[in-house]
MARVONU-872969 format. One record per residue: residue number from 1; residue in three letters; z, x, y of N, C-alpha, C in turn. Coordinates in nm, 3 decimals, padded with zeros to 5 digits. Layout:
REM residues N
    i   aa     n.zz     n.xx     n.yy    ca.zz    ca.xx    ca.yy     c.zz     c.xx     c.yy
  NUM  ALA        Z        X        Y        Z        X        Y        Z        X        Y
...
This chain:
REM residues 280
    i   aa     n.zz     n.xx     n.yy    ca.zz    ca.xx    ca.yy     c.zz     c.xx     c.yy
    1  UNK   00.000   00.085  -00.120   00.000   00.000   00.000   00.000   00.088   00.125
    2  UNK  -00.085   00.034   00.237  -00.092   00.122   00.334   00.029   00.116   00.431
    3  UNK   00.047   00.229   00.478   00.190   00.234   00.587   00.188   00.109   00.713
    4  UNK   00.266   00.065   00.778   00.271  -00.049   00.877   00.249   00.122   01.001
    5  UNK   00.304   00.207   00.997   00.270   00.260   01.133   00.181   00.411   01.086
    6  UNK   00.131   00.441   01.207   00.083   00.619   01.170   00.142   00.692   01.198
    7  UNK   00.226   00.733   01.099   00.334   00.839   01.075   00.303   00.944   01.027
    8  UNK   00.334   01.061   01.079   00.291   01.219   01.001   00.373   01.207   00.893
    9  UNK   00.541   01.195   00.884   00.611   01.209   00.795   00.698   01.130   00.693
   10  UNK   00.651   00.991   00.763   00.717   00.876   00.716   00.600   00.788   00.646
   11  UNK   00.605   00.702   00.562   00.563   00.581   00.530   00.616   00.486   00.574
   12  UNK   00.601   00.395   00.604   00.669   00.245   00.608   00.600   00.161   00.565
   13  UNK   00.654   00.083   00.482   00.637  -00.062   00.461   00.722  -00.199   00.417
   14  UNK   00.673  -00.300   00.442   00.746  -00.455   00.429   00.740  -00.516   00.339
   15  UNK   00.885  -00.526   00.239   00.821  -00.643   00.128   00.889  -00.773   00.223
   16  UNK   00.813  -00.884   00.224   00.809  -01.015   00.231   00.991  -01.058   00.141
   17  UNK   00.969  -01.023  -00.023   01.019  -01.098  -00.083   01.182  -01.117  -00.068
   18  UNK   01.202  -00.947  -00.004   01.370  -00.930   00.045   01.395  -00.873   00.188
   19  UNK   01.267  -00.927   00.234   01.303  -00.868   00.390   01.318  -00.761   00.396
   20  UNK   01.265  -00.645   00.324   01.311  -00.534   00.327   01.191  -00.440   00.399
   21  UNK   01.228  -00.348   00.504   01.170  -00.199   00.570   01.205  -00.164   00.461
   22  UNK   01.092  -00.091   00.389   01.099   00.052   00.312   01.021   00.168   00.413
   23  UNK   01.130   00.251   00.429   01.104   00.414   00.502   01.120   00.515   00.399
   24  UNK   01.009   00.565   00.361   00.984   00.688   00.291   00.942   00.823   00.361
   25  UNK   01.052   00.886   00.329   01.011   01.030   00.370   00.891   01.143   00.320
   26  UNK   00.797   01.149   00.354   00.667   01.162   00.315   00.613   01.343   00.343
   27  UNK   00.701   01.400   00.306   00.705   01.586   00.363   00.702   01.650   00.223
   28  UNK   00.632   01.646   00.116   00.681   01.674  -00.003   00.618   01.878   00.005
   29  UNK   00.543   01.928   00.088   00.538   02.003   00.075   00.641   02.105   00.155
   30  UNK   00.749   02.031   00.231   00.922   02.105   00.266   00.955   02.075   00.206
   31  UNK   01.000   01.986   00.107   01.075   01.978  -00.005   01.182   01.829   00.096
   32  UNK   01.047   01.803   00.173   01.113   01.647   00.262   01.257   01.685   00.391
   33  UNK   01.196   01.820   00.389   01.325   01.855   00.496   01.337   01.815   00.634
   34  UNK   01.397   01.797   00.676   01.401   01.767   00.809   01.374   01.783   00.926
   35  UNK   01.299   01.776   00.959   01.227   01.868   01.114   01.224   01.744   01.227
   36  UNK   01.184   01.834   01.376   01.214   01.728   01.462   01.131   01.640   01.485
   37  UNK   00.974   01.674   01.435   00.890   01.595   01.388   00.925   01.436   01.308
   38  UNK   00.994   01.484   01.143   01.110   01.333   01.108   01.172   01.262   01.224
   39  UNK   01.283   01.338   01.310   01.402   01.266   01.330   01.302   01.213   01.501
   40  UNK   01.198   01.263   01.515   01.131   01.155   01.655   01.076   01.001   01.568
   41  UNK   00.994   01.035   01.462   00.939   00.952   01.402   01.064   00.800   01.315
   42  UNK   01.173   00.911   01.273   01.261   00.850   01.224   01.338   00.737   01.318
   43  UNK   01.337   00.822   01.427   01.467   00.736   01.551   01.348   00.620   01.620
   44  UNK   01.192   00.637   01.637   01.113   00.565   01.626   01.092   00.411   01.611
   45  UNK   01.119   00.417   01.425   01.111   00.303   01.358   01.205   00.221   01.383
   46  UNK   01.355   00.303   01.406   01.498   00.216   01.441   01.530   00.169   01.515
   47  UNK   01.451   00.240   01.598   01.450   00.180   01.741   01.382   00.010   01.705
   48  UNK   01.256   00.015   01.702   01.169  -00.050   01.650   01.218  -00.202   01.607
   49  UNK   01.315  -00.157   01.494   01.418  -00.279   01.391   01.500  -00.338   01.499
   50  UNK   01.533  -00.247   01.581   01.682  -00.288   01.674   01.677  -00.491   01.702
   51  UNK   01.502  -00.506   01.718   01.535  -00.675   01.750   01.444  -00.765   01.671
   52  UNK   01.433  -00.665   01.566   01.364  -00.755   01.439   01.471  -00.776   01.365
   53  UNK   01.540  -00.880   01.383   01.670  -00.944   01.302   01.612  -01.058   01.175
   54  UNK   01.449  -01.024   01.160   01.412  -01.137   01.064   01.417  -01.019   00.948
   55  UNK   01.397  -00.912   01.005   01.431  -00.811   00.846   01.555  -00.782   00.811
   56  UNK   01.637  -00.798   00.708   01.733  -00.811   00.664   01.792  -00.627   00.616
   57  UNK   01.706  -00.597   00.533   01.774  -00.473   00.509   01.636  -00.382   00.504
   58  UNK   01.701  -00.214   00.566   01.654  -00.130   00.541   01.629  -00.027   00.414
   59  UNK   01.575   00.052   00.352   01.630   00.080   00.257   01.514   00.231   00.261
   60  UNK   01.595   00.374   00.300   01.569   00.468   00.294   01.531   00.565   00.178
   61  UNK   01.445   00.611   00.156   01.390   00.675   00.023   01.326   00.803   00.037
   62  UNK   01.279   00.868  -00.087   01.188   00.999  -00.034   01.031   00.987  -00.166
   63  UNK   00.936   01.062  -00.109   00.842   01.080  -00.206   00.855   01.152  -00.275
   64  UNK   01.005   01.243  -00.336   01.016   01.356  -00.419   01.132   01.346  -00.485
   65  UNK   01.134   01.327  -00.590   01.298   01.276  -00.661   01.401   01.346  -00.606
   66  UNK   01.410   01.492  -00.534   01.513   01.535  -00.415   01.494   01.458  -00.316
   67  UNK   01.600   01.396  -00.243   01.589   01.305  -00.136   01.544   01.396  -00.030
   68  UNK   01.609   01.525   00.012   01.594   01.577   00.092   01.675   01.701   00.080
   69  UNK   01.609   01.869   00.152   01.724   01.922   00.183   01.778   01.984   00.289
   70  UNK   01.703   01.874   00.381   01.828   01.900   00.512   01.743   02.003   00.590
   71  UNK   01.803   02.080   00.637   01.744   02.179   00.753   01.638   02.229   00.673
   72  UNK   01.505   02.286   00.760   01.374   02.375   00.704   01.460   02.503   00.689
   73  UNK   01.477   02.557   00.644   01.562   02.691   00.621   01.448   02.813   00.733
   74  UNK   01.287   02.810   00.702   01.236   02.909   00.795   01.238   02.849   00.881
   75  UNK   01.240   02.743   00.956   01.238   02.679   01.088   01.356   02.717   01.179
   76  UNK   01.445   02.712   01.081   01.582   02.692   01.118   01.580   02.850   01.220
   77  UNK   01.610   02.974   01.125   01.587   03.120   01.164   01.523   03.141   01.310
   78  UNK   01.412   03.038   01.346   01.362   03.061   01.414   01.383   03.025   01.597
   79  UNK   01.499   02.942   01.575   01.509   02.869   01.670   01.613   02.850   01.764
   80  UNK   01.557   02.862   01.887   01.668   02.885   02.030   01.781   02.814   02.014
   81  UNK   01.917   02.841   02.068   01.980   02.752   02.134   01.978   02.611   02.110
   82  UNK   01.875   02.606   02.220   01.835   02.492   02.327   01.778   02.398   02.249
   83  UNK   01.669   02.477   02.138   01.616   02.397   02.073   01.703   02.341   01.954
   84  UNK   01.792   02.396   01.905   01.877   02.332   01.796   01.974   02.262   01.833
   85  UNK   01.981   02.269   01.970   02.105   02.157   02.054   02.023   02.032   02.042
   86  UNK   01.880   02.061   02.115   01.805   01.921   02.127   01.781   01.869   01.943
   87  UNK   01.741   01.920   01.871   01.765   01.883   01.721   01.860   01.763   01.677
   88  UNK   01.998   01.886   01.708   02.178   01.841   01.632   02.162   01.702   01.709
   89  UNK   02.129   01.684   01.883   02.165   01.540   01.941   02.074   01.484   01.887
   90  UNK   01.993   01.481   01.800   01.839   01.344   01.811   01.903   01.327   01.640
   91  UNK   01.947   01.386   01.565   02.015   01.335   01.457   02.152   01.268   01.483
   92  UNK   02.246   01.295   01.583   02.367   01.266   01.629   02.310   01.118   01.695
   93  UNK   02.196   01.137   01.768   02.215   00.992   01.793   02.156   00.861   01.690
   94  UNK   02.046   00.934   01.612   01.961   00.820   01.465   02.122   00.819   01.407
   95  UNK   02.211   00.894   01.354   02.330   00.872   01.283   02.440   00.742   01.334
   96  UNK   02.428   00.762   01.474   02.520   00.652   01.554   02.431   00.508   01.548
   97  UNK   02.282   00.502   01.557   02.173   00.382   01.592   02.247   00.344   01.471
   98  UNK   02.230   00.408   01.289   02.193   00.330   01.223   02.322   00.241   01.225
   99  UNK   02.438   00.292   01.223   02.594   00.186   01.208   02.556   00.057   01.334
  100  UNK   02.473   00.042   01.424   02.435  -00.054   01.525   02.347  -00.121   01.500
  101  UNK   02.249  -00.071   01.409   02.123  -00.194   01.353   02.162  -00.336   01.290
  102  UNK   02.132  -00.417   01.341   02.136  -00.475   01.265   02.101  -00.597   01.071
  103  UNK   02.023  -00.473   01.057   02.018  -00.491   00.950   02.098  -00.373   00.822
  104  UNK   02.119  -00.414   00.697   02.202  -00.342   00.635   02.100  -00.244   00.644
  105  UNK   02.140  -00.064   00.591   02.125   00.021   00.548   02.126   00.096   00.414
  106  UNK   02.036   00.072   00.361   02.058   00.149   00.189   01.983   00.260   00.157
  107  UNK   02.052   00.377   00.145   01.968   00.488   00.116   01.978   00.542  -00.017
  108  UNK   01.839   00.566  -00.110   01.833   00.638  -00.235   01.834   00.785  -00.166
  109  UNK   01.986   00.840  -00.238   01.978   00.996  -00.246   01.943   01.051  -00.365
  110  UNK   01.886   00.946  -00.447   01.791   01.017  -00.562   01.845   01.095  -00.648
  111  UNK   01.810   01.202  -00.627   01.883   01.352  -00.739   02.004   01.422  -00.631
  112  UNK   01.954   01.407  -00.510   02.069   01.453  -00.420   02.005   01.500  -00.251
  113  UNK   02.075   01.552  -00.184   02.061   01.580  -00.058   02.187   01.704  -00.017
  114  UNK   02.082   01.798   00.058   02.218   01.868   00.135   02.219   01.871   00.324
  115  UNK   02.321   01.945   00.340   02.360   01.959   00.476   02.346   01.814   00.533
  116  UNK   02.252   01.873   00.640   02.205   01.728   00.705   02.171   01.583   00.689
  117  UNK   02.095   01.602   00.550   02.002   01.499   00.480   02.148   01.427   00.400
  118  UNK   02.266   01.505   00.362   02.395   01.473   00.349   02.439   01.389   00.456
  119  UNK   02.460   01.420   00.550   02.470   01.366   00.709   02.414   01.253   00.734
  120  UNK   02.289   01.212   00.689   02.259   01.095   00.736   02.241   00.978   00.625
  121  UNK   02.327   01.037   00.491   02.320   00.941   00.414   02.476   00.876   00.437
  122  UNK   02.551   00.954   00.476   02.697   00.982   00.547   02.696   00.816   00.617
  123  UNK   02.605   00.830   00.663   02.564   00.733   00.804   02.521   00.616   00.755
  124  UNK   02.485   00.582   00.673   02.412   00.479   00.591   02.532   00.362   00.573
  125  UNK   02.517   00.276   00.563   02.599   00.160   00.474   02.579   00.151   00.349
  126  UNK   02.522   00.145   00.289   02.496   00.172   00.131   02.426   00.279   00.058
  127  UNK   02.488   00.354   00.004   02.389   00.461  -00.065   02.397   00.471  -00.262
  128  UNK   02.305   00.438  -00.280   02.302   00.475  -00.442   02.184   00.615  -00.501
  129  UNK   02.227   00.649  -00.600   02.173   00.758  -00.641   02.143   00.756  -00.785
  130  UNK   02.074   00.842  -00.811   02.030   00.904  -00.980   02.182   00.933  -01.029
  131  UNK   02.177   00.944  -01.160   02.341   00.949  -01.238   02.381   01.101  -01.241
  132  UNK   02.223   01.158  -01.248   02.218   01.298  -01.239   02.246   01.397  -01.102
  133  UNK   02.236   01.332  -01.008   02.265   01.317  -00.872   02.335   01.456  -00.806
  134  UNK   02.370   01.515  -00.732   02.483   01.604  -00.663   02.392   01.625  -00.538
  135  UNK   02.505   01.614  -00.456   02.470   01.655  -00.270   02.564   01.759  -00.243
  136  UNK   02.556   01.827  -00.117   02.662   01.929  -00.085   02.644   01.941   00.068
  137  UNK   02.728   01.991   00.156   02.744   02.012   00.294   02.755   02.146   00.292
  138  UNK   02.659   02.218   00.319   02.659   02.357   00.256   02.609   02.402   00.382
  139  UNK   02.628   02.371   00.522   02.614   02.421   00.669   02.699   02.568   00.705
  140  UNK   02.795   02.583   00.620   02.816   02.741   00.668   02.762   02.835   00.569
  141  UNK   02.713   02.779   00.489   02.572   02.905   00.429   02.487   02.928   00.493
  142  UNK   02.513   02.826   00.595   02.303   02.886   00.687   02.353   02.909   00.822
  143  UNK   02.475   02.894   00.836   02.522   02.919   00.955   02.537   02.851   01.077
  144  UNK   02.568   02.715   01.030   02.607   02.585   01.086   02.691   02.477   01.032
  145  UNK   02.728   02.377   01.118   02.911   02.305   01.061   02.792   02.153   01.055
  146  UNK   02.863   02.057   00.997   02.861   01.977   00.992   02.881   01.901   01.122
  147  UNK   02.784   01.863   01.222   02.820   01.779   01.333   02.738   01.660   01.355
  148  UNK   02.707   01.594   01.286   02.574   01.482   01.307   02.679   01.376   01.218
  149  UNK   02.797   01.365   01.225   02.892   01.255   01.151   02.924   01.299   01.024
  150  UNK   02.908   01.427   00.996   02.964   01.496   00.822   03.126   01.478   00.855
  151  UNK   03.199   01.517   00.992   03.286   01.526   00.970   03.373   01.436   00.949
  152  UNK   03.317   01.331   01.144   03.358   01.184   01.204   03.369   01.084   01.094
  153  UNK   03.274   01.033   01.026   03.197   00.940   00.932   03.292   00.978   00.777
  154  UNK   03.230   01.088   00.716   03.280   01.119   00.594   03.408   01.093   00.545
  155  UNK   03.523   01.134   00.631   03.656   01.062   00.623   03.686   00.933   00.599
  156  UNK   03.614   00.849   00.659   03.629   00.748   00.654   03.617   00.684   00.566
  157  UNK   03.474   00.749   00.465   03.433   00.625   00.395   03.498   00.748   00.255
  158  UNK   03.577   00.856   00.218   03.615   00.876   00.061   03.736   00.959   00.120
  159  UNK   03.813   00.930   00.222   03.942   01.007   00.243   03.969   01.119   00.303
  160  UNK   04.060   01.120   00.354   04.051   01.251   00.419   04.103   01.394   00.321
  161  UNK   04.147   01.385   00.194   04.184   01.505   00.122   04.017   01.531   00.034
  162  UNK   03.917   01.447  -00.008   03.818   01.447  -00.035   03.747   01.503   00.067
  163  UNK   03.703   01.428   00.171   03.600   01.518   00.272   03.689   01.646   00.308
  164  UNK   03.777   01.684   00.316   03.866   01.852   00.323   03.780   01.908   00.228
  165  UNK   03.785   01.881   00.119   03.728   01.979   00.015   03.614   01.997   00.007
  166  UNK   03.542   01.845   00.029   03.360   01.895   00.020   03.321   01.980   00.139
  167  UNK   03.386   01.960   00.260   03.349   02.034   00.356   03.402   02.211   00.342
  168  UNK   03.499   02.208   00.334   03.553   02.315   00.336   03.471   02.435   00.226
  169  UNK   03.477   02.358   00.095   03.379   02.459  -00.004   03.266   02.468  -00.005
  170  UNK   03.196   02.378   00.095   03.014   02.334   00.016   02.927   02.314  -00.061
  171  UNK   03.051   02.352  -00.190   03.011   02.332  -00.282   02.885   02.192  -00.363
  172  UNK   02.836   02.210  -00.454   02.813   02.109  -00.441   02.868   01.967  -00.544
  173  UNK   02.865   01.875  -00.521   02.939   01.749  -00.544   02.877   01.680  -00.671
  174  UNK   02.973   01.689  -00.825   02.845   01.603  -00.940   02.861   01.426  -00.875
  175  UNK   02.797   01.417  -00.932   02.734   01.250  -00.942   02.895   01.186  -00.986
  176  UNK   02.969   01.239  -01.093   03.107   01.156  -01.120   03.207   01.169  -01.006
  177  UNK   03.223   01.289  -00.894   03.297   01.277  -00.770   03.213   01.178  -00.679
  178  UNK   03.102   01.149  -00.688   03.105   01.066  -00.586   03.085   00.939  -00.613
  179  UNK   03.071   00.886  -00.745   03.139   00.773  -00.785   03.265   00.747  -00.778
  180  UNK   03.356   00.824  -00.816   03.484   00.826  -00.840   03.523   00.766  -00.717
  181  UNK   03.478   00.850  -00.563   03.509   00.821  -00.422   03.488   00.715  -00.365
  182  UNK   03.352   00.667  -00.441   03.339   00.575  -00.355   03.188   00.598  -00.259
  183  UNK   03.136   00.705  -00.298   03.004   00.738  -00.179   02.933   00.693  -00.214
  184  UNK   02.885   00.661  -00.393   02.791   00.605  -00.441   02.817   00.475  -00.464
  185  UNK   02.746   00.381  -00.402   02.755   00.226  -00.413   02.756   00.183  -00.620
  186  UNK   02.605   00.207  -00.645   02.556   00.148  -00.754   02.462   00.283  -00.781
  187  UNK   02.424   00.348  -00.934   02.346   00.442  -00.970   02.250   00.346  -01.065
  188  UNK   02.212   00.426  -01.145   02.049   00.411  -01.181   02.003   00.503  -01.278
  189  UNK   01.931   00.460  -01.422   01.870   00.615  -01.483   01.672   00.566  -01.421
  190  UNK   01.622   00.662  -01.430   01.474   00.624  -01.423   01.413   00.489  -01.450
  191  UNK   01.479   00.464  -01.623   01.440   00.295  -01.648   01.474   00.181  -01.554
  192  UNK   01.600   00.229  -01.519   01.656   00.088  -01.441   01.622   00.108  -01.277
  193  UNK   01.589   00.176  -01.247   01.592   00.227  -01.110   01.507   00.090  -01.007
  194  UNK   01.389   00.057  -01.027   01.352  -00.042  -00.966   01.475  -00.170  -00.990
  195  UNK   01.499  -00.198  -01.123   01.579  -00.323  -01.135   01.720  -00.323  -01.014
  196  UNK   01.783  -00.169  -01.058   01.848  -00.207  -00.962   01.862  -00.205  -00.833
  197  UNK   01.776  -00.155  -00.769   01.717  -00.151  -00.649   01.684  -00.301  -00.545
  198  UNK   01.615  -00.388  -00.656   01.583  -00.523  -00.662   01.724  -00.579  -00.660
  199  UNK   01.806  -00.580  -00.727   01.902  -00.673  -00.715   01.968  -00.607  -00.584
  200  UNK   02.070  -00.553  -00.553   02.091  -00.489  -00.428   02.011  -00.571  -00.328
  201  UNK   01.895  -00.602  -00.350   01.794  -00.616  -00.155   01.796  -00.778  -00.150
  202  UNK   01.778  -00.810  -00.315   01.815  -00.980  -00.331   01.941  -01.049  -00.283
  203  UNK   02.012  -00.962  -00.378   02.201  -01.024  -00.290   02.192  -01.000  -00.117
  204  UNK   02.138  -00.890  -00.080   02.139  -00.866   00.101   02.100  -01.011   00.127
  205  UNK   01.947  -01.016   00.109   01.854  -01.160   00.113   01.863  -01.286   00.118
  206  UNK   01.988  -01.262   00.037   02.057  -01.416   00.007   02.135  -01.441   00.080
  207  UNK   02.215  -01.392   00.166   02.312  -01.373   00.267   02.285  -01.469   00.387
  208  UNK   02.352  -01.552   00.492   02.317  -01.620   00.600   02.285  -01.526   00.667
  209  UNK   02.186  -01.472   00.739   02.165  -01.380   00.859   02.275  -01.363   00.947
  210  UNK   02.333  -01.436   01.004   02.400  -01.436   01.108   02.551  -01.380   01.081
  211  UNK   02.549  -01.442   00.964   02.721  -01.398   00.878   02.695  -01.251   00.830
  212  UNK   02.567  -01.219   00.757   02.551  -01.063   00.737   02.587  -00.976   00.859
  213  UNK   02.532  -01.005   00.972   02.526  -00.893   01.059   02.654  -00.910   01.123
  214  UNK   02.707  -01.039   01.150   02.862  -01.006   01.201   02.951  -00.923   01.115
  215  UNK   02.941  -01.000   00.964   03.059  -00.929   00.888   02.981  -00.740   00.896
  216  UNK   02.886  -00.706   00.916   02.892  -00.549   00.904   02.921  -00.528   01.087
  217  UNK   02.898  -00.566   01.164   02.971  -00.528   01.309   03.111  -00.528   01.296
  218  UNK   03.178  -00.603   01.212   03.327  -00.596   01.193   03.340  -00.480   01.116
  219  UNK   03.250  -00.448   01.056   03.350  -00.330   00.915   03.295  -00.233   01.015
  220  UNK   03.211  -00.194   01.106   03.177  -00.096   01.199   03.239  -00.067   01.303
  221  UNK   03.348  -00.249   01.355   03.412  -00.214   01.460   03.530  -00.159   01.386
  222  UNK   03.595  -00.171   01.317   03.744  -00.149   01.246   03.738  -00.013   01.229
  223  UNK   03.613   00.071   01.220   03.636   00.261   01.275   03.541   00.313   01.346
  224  UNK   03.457   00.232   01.455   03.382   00.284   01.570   03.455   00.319   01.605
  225  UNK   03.610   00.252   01.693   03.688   00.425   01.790   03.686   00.499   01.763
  226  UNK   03.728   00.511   01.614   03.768   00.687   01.568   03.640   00.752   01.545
  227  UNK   03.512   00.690   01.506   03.425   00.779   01.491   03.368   00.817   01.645
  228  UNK   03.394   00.729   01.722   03.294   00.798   01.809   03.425   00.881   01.941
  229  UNK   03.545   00.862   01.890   03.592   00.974   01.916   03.564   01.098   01.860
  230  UNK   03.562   01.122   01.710   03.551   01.224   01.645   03.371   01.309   01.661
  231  UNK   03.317   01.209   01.717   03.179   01.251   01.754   03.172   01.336   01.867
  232  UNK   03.239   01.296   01.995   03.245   01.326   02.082   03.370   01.530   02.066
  233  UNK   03.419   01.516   01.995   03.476   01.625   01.940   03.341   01.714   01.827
  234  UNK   03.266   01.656   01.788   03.177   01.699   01.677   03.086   01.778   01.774
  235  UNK   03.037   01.734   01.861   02.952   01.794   01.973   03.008   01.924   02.053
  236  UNK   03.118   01.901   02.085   03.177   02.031   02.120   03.195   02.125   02.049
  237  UNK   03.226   02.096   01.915   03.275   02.215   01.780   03.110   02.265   01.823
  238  UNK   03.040   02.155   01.768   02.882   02.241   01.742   02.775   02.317   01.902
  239  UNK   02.837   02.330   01.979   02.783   02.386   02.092   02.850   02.531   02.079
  240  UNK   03.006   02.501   02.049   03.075   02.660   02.067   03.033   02.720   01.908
  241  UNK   02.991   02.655   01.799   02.970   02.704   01.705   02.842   02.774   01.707
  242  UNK   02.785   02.732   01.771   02.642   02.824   01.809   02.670   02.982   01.869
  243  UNK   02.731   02.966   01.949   02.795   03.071   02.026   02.739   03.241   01.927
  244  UNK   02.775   03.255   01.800   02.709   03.383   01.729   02.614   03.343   01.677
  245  UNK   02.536   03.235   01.658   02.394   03.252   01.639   02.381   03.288   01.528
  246  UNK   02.442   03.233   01.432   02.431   03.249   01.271   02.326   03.231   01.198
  247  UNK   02.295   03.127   01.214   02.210   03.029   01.163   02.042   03.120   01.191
  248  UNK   02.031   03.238   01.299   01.882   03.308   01.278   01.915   03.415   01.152
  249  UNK   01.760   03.487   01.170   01.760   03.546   01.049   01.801   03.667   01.044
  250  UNK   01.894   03.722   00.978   01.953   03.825   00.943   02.093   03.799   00.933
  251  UNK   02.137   03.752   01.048   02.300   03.732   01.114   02.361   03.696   00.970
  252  UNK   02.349   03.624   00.883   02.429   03.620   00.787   02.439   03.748   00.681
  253  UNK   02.335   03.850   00.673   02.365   03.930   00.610   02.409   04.075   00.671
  254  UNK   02.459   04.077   00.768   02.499   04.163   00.861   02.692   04.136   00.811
  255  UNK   02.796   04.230   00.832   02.881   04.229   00.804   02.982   04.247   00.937
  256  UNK   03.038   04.107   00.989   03.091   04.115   01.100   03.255   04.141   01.092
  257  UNK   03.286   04.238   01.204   03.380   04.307   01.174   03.481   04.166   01.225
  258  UNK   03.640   04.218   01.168   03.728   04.122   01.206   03.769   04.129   01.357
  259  UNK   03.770   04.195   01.382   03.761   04.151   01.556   03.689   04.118   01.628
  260  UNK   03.562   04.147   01.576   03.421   04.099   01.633   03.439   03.922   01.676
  261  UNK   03.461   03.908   01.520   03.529   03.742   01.447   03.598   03.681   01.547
  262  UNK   03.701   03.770   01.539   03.790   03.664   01.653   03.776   03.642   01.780
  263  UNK   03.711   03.716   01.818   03.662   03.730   01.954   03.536   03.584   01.982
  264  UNK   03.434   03.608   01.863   03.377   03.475   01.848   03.425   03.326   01.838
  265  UNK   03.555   03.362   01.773   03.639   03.195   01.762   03.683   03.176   01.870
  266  UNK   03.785   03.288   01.972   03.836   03.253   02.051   03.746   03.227   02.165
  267  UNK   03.625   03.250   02.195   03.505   03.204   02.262   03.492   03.068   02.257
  268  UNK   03.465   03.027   02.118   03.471   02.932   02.081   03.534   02.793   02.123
  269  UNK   03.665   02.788   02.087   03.768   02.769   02.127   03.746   02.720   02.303
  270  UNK   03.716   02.795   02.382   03.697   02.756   02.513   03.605   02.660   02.526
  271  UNK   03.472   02.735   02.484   03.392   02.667   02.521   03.420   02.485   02.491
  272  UNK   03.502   02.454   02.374   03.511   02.329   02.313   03.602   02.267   02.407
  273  UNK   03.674   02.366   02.443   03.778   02.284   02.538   03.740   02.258   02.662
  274  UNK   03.658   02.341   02.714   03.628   02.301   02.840   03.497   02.218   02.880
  275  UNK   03.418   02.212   02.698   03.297   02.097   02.708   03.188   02.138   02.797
  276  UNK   03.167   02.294   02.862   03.096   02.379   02.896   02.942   02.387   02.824
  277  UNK   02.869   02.331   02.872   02.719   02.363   02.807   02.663   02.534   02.771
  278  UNK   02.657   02.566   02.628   02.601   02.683   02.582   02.506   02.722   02.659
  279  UNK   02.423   02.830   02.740   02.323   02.876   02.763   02.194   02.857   02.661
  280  UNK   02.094   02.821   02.766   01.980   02.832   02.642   01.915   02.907   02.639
């Protein structure tokens, strides 16, 4: 079926039968990673939905059984400041749109997702996955934190001694921790994967419109303060976290001395407090 818009990186299309936007991530030769190319095209479509309240649910996918993995890793190396500030906000703000749409949110993380592509499933209202599944927040391997709602968001929805650990190790997460938590709605093996996909968009479907979108503005208002306090803190961590410039190429394999270190945190540190814009 042909796409509803001309998208470099997205597909879209409408089934009739459950009201459903299907957005497919369509980059299979990054391995569906994220570039700012996606997140214009992405924030785009949402925009788009914001007053089509006759579509009921969204439901996010990829063309590659990896949902996504998050930052282009050579892109990444390559890039100013300025330019990864303008990046972190255009995902910081698609992350905040989607909890405001009003239609539900369901994203297949498939086999899994990291960093970012973690981040905005974070953001989602419903996410189900492959059984085989694992994601990870693995931003201080490349030399960046979690600030697009990994930190704000994540708490919320599997605890705060759970998101401590996934964040803290980066490890990555099997498919039974994030059932266990709570991140994964409903899973799926290959056979069942359409079926259950289908039921999910039917129960949305069946719903009074009007009662759907209030009752999710309520479960959104009951921790919008805290998230978009904790956002507003997320932005500052990630401006002073830039500050050594990790994230280009080499800086991680270079061996920084311990005073060097602290000198970088305690930089840091200011800059967050005083909400001082990084140089670009």
């Amino acid at each position: 079926m042909n796409s509803l818009f001309n998208y470099n990186t997205l597909k879209v299309r409408l089934e009739k039968t459950t009201r459903t936007l299907f957005i497919t991530l369509n980059n299979d030769l990054n391995e569906n990673s994220l570039t700012m190319e996606s997140l214009f095209e992405l924030e785009s479509i949402l925009a788009w939905c914001t007053t089509r309240v006759e579509i009921h649910s969204i439901f996010l996918q990829s063309s590659t059984d990896f949902f996504s993995r998050g930052y282009n890793q050579k892109l990444l190396k390559k890039l100013t400041i300025e330019k990864l500030q303008n990046f972190t906000q255009k995902l910081q703000k698609i992350n905040q749109a989607i909890m405001l749409l009003p239609q539900t949110v369901i994203i297949d993380i498939q086999m899994g997702t990291e960093n970012i592509a973690t981040e905005l499933a974070t953001a989602c209202d419903i996410r189900i996955s492959n059984r085989s599944c694992s994601i990870n927040f693995n931003h201080s391997k490349l030399g960046m934190i979690p600030c697009s709602g990994g930190i704000a968001q994540l708490s919320q929805l599997i605890g705060h001694a759970n998101a401590k650990n996934w964040l803290l190790t980066g490890a990555n997460i099997p498919f039974r921790k994030l059932e266990a938590s709570g991140f994964v709605y409903e899973s799926y093996t290959m056979q069942s994967r359409d079926e259950v996909i289908q039921k999910i968009l039917l129960n949305i479907r069946n719903q009074a419109p009007t009662q759907r979108i209030q009752t999710k503005l309520g479960v959104v208002e009951n921790i919008r303060g805290h998230i978009e306090q904790m956002n507003t803190f997320e932005k500052q961590v990630a401006k002073a976290a830039m500050i050594s410039e990790d994230w280009k190429e080499h800086s991680l394999e270079e061996t920084i001395s311990a005073k060097n270190t602290k000198t970088v945190v305690k930089l840091s540190l200011v800059k967050s407090e005083s909400g001082t814009d990084l140089p670009s």
